[in-house]
C-alpha positions in Angstrom: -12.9 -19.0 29.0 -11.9 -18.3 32.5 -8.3 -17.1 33.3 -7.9 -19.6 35.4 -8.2 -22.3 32.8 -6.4 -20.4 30.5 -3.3 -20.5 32.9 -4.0 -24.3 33.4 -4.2 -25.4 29.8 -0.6 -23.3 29.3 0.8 -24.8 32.0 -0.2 -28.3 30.7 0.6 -27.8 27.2 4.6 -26.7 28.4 4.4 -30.2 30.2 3.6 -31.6 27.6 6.0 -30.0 25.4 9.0 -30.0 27.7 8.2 -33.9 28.7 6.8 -35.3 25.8 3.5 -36.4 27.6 1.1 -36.6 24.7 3.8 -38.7 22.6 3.7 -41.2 25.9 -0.4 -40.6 26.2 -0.9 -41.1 22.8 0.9 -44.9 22.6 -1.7 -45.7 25.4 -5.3 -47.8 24.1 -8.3 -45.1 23.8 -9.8 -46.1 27.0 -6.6 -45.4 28.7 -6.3 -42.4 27.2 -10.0 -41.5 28.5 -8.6 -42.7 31.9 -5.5 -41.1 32.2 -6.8 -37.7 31.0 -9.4 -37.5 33.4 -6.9 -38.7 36.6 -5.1 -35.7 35.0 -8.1 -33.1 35.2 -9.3 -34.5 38.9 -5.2 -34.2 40.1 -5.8 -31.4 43.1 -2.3 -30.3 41.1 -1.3 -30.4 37.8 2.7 -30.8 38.6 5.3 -32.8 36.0 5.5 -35.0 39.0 1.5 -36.0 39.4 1.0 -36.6 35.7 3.9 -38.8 35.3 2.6 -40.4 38.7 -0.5 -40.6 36.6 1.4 -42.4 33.3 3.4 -44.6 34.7 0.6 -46.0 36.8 -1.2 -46.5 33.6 1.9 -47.7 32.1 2.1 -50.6 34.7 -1.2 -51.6 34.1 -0.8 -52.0 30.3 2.5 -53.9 30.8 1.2 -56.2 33.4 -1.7 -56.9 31.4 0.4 -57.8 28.5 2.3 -60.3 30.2 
């Protein structure tokens, strides 16, 4: 595996850690999941900020859908 994706898979997994990201992906339907995760790998950077950007985009869909 390259170095650079090593770098980028630590630095998301301490987002995720630090944030609790995967506990907010993870109460998201599957397709949103798929979604979200691959807004995440096309974000130009991979910054706390863009991903929940990212979530609570998705997040607003999902609610306004519900209602």
């Amino acid at each position: 595996m390259s170095g650079i994706w090593i770098n980028h898979s630590g630095d998301f997994l301490n987002l995720i850690n630090e944030q609790k990201y995967l506990q907010q992906l993870l109460s998201f339907p599957l397709d949103i999941q798929d979604k979200i995760i691959e807004d995440i790998s096309n974000a130009p950077l991979c910054t706390k900020e863009e991903i929940a950007n990212i979530l609570t985009y998705y997040a607003m869909l999902e609610r306004n859908r519900i209602h």
